[in-house]
C-alpha positions in Angstrom: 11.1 -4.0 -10.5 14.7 -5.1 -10.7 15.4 -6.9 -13.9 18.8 -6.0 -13.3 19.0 -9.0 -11.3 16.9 -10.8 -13.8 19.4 -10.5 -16.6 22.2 -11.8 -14.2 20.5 -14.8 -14.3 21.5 -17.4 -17.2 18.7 -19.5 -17.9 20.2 -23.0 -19.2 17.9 -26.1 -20.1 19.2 -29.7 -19.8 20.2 -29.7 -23.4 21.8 -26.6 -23.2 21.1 -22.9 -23.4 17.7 -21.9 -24.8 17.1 -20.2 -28.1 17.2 -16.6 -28.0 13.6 -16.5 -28.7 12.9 -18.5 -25.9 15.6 -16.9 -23.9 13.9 -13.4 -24.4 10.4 -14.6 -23.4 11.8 -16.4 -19.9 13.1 -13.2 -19.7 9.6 -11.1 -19.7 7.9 -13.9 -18.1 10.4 -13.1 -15.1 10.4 -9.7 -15.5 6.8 -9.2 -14.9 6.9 -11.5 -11.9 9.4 -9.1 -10.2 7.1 -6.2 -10.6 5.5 -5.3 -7.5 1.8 -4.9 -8.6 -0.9 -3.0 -6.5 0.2 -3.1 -3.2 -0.8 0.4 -3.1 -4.4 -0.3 -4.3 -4.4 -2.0 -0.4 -3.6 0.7 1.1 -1.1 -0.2 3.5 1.0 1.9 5.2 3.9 -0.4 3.9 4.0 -0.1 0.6 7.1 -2.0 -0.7 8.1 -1.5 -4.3 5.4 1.1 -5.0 7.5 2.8 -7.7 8.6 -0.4 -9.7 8.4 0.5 -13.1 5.5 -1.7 -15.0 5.0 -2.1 -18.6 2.5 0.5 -20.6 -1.0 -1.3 -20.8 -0.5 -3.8 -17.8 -3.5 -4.6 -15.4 -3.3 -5.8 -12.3 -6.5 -7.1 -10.5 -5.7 -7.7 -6.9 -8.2 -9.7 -4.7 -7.0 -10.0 -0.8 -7.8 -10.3 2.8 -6.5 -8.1 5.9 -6.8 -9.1 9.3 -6.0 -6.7 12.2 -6.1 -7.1 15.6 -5.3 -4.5 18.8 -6.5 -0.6 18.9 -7.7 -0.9 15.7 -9.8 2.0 14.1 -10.2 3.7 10.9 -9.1 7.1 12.5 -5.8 6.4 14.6 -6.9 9.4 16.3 -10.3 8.6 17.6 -10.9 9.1 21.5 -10.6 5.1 22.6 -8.5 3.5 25.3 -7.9 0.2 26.2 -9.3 -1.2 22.5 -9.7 -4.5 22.0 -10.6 -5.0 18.5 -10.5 -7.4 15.3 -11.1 -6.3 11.6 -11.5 -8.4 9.1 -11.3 -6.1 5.5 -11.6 -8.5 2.3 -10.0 -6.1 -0.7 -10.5 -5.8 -4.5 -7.8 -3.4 -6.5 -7.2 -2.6 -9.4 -3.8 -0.8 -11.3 -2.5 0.0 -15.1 0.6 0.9 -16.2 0.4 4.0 -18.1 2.4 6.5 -20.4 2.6 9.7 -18.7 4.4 12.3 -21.2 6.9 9.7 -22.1 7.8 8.4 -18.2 6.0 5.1 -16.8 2.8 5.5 -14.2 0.4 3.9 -12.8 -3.4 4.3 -11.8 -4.7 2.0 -8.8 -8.2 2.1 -7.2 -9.3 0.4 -4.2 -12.8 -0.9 -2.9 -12.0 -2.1 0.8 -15.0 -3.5 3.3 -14.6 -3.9 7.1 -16.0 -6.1 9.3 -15.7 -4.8 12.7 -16.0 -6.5 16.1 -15.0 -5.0 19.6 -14.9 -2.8 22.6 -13.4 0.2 24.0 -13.7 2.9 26.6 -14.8 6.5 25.7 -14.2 8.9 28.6 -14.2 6.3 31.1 -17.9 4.5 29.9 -17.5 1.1 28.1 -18.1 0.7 25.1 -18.7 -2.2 22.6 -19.6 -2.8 18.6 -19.9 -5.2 16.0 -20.5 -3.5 12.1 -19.7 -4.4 8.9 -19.9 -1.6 6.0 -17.7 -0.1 3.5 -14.6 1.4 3.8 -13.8 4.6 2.0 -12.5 3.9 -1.9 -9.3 5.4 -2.9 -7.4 6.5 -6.0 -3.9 7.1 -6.4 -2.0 8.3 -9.7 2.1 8.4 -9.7 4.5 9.1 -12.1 8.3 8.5 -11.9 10.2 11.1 -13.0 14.0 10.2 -12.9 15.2 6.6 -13.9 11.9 5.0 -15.7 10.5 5.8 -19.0 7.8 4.9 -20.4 8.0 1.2 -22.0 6.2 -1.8 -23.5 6.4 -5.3 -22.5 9.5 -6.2 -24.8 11.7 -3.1 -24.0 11.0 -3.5 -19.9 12.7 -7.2 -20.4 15.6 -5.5 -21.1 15.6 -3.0 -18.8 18.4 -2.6 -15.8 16.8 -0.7 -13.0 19.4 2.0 -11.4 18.1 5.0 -9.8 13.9 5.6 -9.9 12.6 9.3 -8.3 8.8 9.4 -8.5 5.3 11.3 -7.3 2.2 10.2 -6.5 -1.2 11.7 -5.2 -3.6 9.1 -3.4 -7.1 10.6 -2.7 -9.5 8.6 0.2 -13.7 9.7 -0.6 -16.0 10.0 1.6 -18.0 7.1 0.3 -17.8 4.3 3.1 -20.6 3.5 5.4 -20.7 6.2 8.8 -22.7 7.0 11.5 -22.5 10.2 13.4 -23.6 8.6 16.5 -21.3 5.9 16.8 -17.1 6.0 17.4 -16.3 3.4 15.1 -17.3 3.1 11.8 -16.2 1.9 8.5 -15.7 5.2 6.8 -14.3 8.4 8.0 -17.0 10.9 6.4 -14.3 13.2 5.0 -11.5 13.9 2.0 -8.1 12.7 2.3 -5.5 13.9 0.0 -1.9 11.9 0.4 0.6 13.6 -1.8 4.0 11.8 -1.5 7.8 11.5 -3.0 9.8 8.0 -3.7 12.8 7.1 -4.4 14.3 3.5 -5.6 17.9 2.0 -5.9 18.3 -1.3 -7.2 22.5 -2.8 -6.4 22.3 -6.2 -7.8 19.4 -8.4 -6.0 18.7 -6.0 -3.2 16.8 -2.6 -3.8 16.3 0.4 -1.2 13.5 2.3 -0.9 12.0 5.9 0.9 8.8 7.3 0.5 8.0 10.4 2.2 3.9 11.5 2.5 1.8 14.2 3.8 -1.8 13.2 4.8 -4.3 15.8 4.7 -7.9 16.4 6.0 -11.0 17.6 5.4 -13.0 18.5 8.4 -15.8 16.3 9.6 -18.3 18.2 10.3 -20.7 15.3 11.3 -18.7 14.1 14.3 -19.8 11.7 17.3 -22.8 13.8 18.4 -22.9 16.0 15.3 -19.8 18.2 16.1 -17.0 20.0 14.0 -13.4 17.9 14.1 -10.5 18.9 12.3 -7.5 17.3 12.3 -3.6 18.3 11.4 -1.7 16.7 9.1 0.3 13.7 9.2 3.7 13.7 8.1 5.2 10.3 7.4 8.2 8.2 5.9 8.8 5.0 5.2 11.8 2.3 4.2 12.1 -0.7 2.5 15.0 -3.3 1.9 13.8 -5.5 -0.7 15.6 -9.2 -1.6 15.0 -10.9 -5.2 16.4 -14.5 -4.2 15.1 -15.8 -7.6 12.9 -14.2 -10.1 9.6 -13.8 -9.5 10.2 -14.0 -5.4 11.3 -11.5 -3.2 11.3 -10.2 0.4 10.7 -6.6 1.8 11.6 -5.6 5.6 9.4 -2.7 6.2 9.5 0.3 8.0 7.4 3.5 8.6 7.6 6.4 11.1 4.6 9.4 11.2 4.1 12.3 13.0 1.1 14.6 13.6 -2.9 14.1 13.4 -3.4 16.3 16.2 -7.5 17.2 16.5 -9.9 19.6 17.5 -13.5 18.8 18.2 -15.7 21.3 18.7 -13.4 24.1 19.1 -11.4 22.5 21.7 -7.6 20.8 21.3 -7.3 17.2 21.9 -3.7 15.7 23.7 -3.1 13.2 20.6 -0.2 14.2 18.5 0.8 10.9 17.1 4.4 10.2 17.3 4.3 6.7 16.1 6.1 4.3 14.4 5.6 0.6 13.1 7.5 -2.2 11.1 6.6 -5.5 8.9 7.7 -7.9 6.5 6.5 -8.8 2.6 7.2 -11.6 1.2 5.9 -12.4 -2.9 5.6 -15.6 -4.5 4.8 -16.3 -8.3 2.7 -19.2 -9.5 3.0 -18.3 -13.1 3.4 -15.7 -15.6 -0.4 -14.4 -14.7 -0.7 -15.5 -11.0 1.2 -14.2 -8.0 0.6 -14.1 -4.4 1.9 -11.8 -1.7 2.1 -12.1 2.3 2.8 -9.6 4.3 2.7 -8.5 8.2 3.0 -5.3 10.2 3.0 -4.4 14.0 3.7 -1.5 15.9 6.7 -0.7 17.6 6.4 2.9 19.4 2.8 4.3 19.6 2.1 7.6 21.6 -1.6 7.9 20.3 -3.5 6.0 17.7 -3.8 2.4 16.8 -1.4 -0.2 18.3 -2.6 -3.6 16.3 -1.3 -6.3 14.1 -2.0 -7.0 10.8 -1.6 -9.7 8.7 -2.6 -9.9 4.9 -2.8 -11.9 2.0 -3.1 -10.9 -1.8 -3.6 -12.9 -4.5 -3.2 -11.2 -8.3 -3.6 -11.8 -11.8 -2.2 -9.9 -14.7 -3.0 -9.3 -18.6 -2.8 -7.1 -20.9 0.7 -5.4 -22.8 0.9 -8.6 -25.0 1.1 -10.7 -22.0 
């Protein structure tokens, strides 16, 4: 979050300046509008202001749409060319701020569905679908380390945000809807374990971002036609500049660039290292102290293998709890 900017700001009525009572409330109300929620629970591969410290005992329910258009798939690395497909994924999260050993975390979860419509070619052969199931859940848990202890609602309005170094492990189940006959599917029938590293610095209104992750597999062994694939991991890292232009309302230019993913089905080596890279823009909006929305777009900008799609998205969120 970046109250830092927050207590730049003198709040003034038309009679004059507030009391300090009031004064301190505005101050939380604004506070907690800055934070950026669960825009992990999503699971975008932006994630702007993942590492924003949030007060102990804060939920966030986030209910939200995606739309994607292009080479999309669940796998980047499935065997399609010349995709022309559009997902529509309606999205229910859910995060809390917690107290981990005296430093501030946070727990998300995520239950995505997909409705998918389209067609492709597979080794030359046209081929079409239209499906909609359940994605695979997630979980992620971080912690950050350096620059944000734990705190509760009254001590975060206070707090000037510097220097934030955190840690977080997201883990996808094998829970969505597959079928080892078909390409495309909703789920991916296998683990994924996304360790990753952030780090946040907030100079007056604008804060820079980096987050560095390493996605990891577990083999499907009930591939198209019943078959063993494994697939390499994915290193990735992505950027954010982030704007506060008044509290409760920022924008985030995005960035991300990944490497790896490279598979072999049944034995043999497929030619589909990803080398890919992609950009968007966030933009977050409050409507009041429990109501927030958040826009956001992404598209790709250098794809070697993998998905090449737009997607746009819209969140809407309410928070409670920490004596909100």
């Amino acid at each position: 979050m970046e109250c830092d900017a927050l207590m730049t700001v003198r709040w003034r009525l038309a009679e004059g300046r507030p009391r300090p009572r009031v004064r301190r409330w505005l101050a939380r109300i604004a506070c907690l509008l800055l934070l950026g929620g669960p825009s992990a629970a999503l699971g975008y591969d932006l994630e702007p202001r993942s590492y924003s410290n949030i007060p102990v005992g804060m939920n966030f329910l986030a209910v939200g749409t995606i739309f994607q258009t292009g080479e999309v798939a669940t796998d980047p690395a499935l065997p399609l060319e010349d995709a022309e497909v559009e997902t529509w994924k309606p999205v229910v999260g859910y995060a809390r701020g917690l107290d981990l050993w005296g430093r501030s975390g946070k727990v998300d979860m995520v239950m995505p569905y997909s409705c998918t419509d389209g067609s492709a070619e597979f080794m030359g052969d046209p081929v079409e679908r239209d499906i909609c199931g359940l994605v695979d859940p997630s979980i992620k848990l971080s912690i950050n380390l350096i620059g944000a202890p734990a705190m509760g609602l009254e001590d975060i309005a206070r707090y000037r945000e510097n220097l934030i170094v955190g840690v977080g492990l997201r883990v996808n189940a094998p829970l969505g809807d597959y079928d080892s006959d078909k390409l495309l599917n909703p789920g991916s029938n296998r683990w994924v374990l996304r360790p990753e590293a952030g780090v946040s610095k907030t100079v007056g209104k604008w804060t820079f971002e980096s987050i560095a992750q390493v996605a990891i597999h577990d083999d499907n062994d009930e591939f198209f036609g019943d078959v063993k694939r494994e697939q390499d991991p994915i290193y990735s890292l992505q950027g954010h500049v982030v704007y506060s232009f008044r509290p409760g309302a920022w924008l985030a230019l995005d960035a991300t660039g990944f490497k790896g993913g490279r598979t072999t089905v049944d034995g043999r080596r497929g030619d589909d290292l990803q080398r890919n890279s992609r950009w968007g823009v966030t933009l977050a909006l409050p409507v009041d102290k429990h109501h927030s929305v958040k826009l956001a777009y992404t598209a790709g900008v250098v794809t070697r293998a993998g998905g090449d799609f737009d997607t746009v998205s819209l969140l809407w969120q309410y928070r409670w709890g920490a004596g909100l």
